[in-house]
N, C-alpha and C positions, 0 to 999 in steps of 0.2 A: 504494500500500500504506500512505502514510504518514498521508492521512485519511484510510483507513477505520480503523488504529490508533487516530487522535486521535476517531472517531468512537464505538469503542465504549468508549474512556474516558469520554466524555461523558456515554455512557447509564450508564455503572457508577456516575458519581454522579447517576442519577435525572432527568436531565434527556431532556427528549422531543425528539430528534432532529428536524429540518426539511430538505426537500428544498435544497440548495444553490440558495439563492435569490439573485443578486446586482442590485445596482439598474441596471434597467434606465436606459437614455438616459430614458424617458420618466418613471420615478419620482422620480430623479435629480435633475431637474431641475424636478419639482413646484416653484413658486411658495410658501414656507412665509414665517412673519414669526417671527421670536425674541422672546424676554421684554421687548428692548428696542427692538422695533418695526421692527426692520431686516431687509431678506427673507434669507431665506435657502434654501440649498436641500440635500439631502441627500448631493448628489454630493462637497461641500463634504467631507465626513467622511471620503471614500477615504484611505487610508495611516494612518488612525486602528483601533485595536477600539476599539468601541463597544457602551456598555450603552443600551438602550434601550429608553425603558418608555411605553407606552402608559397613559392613565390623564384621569382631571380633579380638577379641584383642590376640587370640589362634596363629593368621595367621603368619605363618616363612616369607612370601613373599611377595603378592601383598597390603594387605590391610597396613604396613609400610609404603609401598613407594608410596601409593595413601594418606596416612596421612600425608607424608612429601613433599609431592605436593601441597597441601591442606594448611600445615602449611606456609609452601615461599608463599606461592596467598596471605593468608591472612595475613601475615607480608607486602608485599608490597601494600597490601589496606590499612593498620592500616595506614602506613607512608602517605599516600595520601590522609588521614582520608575519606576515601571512609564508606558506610556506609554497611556492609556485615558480616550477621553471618555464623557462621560455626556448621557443626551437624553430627554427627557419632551415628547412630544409630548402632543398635547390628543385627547380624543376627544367634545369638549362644546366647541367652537368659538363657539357660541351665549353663552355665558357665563365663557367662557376668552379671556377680552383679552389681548394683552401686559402692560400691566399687572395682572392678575389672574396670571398665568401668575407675573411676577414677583417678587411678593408673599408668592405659594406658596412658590419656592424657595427663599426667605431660610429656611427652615425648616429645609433641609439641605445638606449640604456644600456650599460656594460650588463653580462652577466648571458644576456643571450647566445645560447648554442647555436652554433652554422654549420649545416652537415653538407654534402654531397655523396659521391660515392661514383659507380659506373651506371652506367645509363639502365640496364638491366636492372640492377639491386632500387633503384631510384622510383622506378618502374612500379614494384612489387609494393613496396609500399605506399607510392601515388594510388593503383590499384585499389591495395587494400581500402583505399578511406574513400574510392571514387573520386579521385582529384582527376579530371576532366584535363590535357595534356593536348594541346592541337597550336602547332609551329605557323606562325603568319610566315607570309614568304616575304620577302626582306632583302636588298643588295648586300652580299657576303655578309657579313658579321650582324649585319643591320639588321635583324629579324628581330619578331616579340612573341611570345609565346601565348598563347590565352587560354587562361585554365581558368576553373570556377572556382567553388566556394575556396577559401583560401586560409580560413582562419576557425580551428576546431578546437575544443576546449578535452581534456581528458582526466578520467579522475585517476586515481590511484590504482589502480586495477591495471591502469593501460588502456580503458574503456573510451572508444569516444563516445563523451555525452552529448554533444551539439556543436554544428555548426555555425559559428556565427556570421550572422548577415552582413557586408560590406554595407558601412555606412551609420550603423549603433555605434552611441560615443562609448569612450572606455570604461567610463562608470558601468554598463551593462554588463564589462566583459572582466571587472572585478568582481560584480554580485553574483555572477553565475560563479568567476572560480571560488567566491569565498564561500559559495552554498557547497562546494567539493571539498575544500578545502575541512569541515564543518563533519563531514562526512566522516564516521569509523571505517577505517582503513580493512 
């Protein structure tokens, strides 16, 4: 009874509910590299919520301003010493190095994880969460990528709870992690 309660608060702030999706052994343990070239894997994250935002660092527009949505949420967690990481994987692997990836994130809140990996492994977990993956055509380097939702909330399980909507200010995307957060592990 008690998530479907937290489940239709979710939706009352706008956000588009997801099937209880939790990381599989197989997703889990994707082969991923972080900003500073060291592997990593997602399973890593369990006992954590977690924001986590799909995105490249090539992007003029949306993947910014979902990063600096991202960066205010976990600014006002740090302050509330709430317990929440934050994670920007890559969806342009091609042009998203560790160092590119880590470049990027000097931009906003320290503390944020930047993964990539090989286009395969990248793949499997875009997959898993349904992150929509389709290359505009572009002059050599010049392309943009256009994937949907971008920015998913997870509790401690590894579960995605919700995806949230481009465009909710970060206050939404602190109350949701702080009702995860709130949550017995």
């Amino acid at each position: 009874m008690r998530s479907i309660q937290r489940l239709v608060a979710m939706m009352a702030v706008c956000c588009l509910c997801l099937p209880l999706l939790s990381w599989s052994r197989d997703v889990g343990t994707v082969p991923l590299i972080d900003q500073r070239g060291a592997d990593f894997q997602l399973a890593s994250l369990r006992g954590d919520v977690v924001l986590l935002v799909f995105g490249f660092t090539h992007c003029p527009h949306v993947c910014p301003v979902e990063m600096a949505r991202v960066s205010a949420a976990m600014r006002d967690l740090q302050d509330a010493q709430q317990a929440v990481r934050a994670v920007f994987i890559t969806v342009d692997p091609g042009r998203d190095s560790p160092a590119v990836i880590q470049a990027y994130l000097e931009n906003f809140q320290p503390g944020i994880i930047g993964l990539t990996g090989t286009a395969q492994n990248l793949d499997v977990v875009a997959d898993y969460l349904r992150v929509k993956r389709e290359p505009q055509m572009g002059a050599g380097e010049d392309y943009l990528i256009e994937h949907g939702y971008s920015l998913y909330l997870l509790n401690r399980q590894g579960e995605a709870e919700v995806a949230v909507l481009p465009g909710l200010p970060p206050s939404h995307i602190v109350d949701l992690a702080r009702q995860l957060v709130a949550e017995q592990p």
